[in-house]
C-alpha positions as CSV (number, residue, x, y, z in Angstrom):
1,X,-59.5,81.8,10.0
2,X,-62.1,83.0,12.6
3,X,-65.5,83.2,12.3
4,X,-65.4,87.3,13.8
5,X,-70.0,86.2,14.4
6,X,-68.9,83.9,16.9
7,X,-66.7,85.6,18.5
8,X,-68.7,88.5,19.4
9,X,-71.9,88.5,20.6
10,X,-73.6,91.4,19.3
11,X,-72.6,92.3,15.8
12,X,-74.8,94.3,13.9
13,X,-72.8,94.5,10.3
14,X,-70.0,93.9,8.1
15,X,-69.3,96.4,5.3
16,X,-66.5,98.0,3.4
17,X,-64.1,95.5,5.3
18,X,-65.0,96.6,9.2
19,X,-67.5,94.4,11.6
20,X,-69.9,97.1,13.3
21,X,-70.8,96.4,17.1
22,X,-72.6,98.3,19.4
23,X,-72.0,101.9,20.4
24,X,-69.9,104.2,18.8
25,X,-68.0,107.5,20.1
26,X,-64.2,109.1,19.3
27,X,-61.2,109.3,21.2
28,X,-58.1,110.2,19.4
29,X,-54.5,112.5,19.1
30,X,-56.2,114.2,16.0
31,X,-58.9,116.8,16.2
32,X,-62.1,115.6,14.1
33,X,-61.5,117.7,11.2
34,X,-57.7,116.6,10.4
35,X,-59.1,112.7,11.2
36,X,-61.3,113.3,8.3
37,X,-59.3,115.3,5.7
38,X,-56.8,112.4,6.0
39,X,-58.5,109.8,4.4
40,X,-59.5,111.1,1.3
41,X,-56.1,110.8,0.6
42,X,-55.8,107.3,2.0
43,X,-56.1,105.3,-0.7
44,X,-53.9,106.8,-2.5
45,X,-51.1,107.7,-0.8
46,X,-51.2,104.9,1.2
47,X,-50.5,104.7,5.3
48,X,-47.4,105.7,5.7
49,X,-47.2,108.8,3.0
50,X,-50.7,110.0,4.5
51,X,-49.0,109.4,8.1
52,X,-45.7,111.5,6.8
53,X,-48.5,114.3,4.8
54,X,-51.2,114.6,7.7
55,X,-49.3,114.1,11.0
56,X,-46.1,113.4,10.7
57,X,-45.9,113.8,14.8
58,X,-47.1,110.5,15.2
59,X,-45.5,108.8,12.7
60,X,-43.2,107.6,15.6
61,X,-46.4,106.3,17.0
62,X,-47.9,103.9,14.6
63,X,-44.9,102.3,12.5
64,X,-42.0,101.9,14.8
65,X,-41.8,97.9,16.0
66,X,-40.3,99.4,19.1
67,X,-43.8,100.3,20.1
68,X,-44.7,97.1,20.4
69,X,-42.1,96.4,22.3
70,X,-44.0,94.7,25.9
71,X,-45.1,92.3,23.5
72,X,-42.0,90.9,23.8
73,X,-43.0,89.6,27.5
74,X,-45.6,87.4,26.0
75,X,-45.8,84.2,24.3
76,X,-47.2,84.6,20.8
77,X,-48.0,81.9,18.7
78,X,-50.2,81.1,15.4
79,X,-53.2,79.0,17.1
80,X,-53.7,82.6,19.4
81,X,-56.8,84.6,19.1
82,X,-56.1,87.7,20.4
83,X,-58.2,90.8,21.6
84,X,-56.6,94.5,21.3
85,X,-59.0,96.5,23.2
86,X,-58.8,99.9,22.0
87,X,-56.3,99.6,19.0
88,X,-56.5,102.9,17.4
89,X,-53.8,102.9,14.7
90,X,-52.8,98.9,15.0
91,X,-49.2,99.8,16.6
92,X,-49.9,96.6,18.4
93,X,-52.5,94.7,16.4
94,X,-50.0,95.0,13.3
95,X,-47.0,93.4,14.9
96,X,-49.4,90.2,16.5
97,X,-50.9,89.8,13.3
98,X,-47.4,89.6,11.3
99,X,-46.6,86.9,14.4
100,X,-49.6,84.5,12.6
101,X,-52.1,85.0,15.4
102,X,-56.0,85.3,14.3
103,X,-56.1,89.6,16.3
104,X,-59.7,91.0,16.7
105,X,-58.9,94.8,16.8
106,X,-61.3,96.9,18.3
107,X,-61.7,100.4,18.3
108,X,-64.9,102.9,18.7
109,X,-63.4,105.8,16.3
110,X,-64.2,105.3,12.8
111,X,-61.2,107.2,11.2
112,X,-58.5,105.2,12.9
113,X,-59.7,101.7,12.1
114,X,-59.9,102.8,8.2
115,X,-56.0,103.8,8.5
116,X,-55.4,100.4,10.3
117,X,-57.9,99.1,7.4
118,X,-55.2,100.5,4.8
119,X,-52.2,98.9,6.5
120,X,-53.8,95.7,6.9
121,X,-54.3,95.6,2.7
122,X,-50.5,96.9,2.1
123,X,-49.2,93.6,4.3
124,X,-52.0,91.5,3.4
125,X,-52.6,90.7,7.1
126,X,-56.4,88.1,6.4
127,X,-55.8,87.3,10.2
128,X,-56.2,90.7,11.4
129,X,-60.0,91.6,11.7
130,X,-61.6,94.8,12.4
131,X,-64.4,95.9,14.4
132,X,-65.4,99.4,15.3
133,X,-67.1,99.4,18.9
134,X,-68.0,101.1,22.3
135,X,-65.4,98.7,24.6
136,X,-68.1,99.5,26.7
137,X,-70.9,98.1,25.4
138,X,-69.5,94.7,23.1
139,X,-70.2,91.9,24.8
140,X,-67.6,88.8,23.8
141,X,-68.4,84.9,23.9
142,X,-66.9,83.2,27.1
143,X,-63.6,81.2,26.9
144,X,-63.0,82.7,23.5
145,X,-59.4,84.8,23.2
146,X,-56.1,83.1,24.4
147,X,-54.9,86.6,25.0
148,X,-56.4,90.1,25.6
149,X,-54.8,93.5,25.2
150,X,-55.2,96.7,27.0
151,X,-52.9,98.9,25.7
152,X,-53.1,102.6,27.6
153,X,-56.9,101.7,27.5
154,X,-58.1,101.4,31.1
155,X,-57.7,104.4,32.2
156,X,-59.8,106.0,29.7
157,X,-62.5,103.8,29.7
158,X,-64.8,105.8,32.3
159,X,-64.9,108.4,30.3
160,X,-67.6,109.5,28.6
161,X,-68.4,111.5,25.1
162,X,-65.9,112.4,22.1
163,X,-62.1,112.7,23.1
164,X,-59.9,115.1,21.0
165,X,-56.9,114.5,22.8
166,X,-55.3,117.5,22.9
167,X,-58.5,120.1,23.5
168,X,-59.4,117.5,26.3
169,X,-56.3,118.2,28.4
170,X,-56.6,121.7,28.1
171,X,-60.0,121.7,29.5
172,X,-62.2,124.7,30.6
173,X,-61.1,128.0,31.8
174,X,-64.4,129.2,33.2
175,X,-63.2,129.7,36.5
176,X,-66.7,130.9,38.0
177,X,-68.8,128.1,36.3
178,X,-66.2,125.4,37.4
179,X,-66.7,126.5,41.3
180,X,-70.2,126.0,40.7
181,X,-69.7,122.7,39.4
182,X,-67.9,121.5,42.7
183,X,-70.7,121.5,44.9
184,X,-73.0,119.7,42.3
185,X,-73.7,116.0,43.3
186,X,-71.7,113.2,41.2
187,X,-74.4,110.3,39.4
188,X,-71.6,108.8,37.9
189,X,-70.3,105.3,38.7
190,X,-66.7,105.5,40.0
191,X,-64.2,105.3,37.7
192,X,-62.8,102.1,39.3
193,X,-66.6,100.2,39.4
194,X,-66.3,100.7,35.7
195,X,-62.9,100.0,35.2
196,X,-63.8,97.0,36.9
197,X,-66.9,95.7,35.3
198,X,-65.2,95.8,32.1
199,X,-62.0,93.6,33.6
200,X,-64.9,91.0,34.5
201,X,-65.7,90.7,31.4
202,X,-62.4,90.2,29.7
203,X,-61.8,87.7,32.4
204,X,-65.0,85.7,31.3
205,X,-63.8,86.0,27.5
206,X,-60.2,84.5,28.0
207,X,-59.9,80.8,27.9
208,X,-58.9,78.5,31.3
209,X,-55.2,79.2,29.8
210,X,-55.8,82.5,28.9
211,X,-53.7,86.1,29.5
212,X,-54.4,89.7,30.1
213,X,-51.9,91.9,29.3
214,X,-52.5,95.6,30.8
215,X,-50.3,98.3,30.2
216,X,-50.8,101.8,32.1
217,X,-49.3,104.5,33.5
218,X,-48.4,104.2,37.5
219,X,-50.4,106.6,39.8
220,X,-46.7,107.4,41.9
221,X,-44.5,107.7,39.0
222,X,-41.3,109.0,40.6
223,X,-41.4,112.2,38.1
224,X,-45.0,113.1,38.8
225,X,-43.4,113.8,42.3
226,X,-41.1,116.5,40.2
227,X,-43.7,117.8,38.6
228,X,-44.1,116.3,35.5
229,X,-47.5,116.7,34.3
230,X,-50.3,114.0,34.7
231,X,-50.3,112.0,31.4
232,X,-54.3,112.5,30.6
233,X,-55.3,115.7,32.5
234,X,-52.3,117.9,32.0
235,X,-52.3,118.5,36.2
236,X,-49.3,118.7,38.0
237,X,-49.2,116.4,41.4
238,X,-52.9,115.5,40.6
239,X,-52.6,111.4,40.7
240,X,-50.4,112.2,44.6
241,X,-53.5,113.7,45.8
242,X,-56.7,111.7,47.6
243,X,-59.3,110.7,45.0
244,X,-61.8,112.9,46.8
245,X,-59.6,115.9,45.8
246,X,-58.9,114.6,42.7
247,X,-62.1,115.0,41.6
248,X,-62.2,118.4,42.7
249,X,-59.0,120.2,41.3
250,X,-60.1,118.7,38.0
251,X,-63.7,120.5,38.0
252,X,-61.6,124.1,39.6
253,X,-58.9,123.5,36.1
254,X,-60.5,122.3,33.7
255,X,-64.3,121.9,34.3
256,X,-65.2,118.3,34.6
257,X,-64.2,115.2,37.1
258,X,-61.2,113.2,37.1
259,X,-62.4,109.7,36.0
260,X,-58.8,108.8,34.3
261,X,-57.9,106.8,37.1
262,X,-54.3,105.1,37.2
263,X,-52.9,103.2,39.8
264,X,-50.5,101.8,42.3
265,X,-49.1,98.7,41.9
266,X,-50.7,97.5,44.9
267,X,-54.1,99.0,43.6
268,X,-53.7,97.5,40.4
269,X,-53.5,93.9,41.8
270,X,-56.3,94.1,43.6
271,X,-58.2,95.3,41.4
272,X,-56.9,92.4,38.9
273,X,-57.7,89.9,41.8
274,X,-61.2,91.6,42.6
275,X,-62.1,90.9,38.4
276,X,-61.5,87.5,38.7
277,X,-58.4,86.9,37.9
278,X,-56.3,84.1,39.8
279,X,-52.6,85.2,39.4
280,X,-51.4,88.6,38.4
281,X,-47.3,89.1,37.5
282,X,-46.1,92.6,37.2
283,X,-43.6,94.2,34.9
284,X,-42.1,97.6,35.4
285,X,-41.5,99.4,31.8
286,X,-38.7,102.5,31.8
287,X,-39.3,105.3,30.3
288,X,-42.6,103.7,29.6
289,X,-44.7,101.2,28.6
290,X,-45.4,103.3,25.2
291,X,-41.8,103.3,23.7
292,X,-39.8,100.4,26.2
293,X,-36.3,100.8,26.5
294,X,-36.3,97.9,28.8
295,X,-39.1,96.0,30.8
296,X,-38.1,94.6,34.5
297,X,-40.0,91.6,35.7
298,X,-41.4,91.8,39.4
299,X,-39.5,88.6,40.4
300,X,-36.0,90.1,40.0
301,X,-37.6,94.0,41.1
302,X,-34.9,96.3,40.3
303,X,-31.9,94.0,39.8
304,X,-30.8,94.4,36.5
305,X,-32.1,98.3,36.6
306,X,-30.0,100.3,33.8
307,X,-30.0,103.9,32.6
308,X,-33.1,104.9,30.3
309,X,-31.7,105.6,27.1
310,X,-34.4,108.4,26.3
311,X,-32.9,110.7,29.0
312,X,-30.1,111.9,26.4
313,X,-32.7,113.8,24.6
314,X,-33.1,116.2,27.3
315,X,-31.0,119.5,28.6
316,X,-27.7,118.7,30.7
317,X,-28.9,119.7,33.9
318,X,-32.2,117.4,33.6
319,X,-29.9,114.5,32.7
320,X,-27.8,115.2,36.0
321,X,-31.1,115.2,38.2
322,X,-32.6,112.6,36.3
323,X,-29.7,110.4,37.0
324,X,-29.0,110.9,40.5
325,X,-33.0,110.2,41.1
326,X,-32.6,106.7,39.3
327,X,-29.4,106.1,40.8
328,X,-30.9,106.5,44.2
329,X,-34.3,105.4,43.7
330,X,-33.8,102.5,41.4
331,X,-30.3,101.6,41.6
332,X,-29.6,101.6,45.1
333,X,-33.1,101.5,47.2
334,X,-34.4,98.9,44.6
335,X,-37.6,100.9,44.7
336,X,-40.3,99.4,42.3
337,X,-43.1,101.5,44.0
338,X,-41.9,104.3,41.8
339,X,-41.9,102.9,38.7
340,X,-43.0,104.8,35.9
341,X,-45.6,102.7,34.5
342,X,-46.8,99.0,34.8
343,X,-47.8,96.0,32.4
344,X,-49.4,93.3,33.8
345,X,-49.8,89.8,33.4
346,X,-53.4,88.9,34.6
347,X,-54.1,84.9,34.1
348,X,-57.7,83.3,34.4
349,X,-55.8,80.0,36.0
């Protein structure tokens, strides 16, 4: 069993079964108030029934092994100590911890660590240990974690302030006070400085042997092209568009910058490369990383390409577009630049 002091550097307190680091701050699917009517029920009812009671819309979110399912492109073992950065509800930590491996979970809202907290007591999971935390500002040991986990995270992390998920993406509709707000001057660090500092210094807690694992959406998703909205603003054709005009359609729709940057494959390995790291292997996940029907490794590209299974759930004449635009894009052009999202397999050595 680890000693969770020596892992991390600044720890302030253990108590009621969570570590306490530095920083705190919220980012979750629930609004504050249902987050906290929840758990007086928790003990009770236990995770799933308060899941099933509470929000029974992301029930398909937090049990289901299939979430877990890039996972599947690593090699887990008992003697790994593995980081999830940014585990909310343990749909990852869960399934490494049932694998034997000592998991540090870390997570800066309160309310979704004391769920994790429940399920970790119903499985009797010692090996998982929690620790609420700004990502931002805990600071790790060097050469520590055979393994680190960024789950969805990255993009989010130059953020700033509370996150309620939902009332986030619908942003202001003060169309006067957001035209204002386009000619005021940005103090902010990019979003890719900060997304990059904090890559450093996973790099310098992995051992010589160690692994990233990053999983996030890809800026030129085929669909985006179609319209679908932008996973974490809500704005149609926003991630095509220079970052430069980025930044400005988000303050004209919804009243503050775009700083949930995603990127192209390309962009993504440099910016792997430019943290450190000395070889980066890509994976393309379809539909997505979230909920993988299947995972395609960058060596083959697109040969072994096959039909999403999700795209039944959707009208007839979707499925016929849907289907001639994988058939073309994927089947036949072999086109991995499109792919709907990425996970990546960033090494120290």
């Amino acid at each position: 069993m680890i000693d969770v002091k020596r892992v991390i550097k600044n720890i302030k307190e253990y108590k009621d079964g969570i570590y306490y680091g530095p920083g705190s701050g919220y980012w979750s699917n629930l609004d504050k108030s249902k987050n906290r009517d929840y758990l007086k029920d928790l003990n009770a009812l236990g995770s799933e029934k308060t899941v099933r009671k509470y929000f029974p819309e992301h029930e398909d979110a937090i049990f289901p092994l299939k979430r877990a399912g890039g996972m599947a492109t690593l090699d887990i073992c008992e003697s790994d100590t593995i980081l999830d950065a940014g585990c909310m509800w343990g749909a990852l930590s869960v399934p490494l911890a049932r694998a034997k491996a000592d998991v540090i979970a870390v997570d800066q809202t309160e309310e979704s660590l004391r769920l994790l907290k429940q399920r970790k007591l119903e499985e009797r999971l010692e090996n998982m240990h929690l620790v609420r935390a700004n990502l931002k500002e805990i600071n790790f040991h060097d050469g520590i974690f055979s393994k680190v986990i960024v789950n969805g995270v990255l993009e989010w992390l130059p953020e700033q302030g509370d996150i309620e998920v939902n009332n986030f993406i619908k942003g202001s509709r003060q169309l006067f006070t957001n035209v204002k707000k386009i000619f005021s001057k940005d103090t902010k660090e990019r979003p890719i400085d900060e997304q990059r500092r904090f890559l450093k210094k996973l790099h310098a807690s992995l051992n010589e042997e160690g692994c990233l694992y990053l999983a996030i959406e890809n800026r030129y998703n085929i669909f985006y092209f179609l319209g679908l909205r932008e996973e974490h603003c809500g704005i149609r054709f926003i991630s095509l568009l220079p970052r430069f005009v980025q930044d400005r359609l988000s303050i004209l729709l919804k009243g503050r910058r775009f700083r949930t940057w995603t990127h192209s494959k390309k962009e993504l390995k440099e910016l792997l490369y430019s943290a450190g790291f000395s070889r980066v292997e890509m994976f393309y996940a379809f539909p997505d990383y979230k909920e993988p029907d299947f995972i395609l490794s960058e060596k083959r590209g697109m040969d072994f390409f096959r039909y999403n299974k999700s795209i039944g759930k959707k009208p007839v004449y979707k499925k016929v577009i849907l289907r001639l635009i994988e058939e073309i894009i994927f089947r036949r052009l072999r086109c991995a630049f499109f792919a709907p999202s990425f996970i990546a397999h960033a090494y120290k050595k």
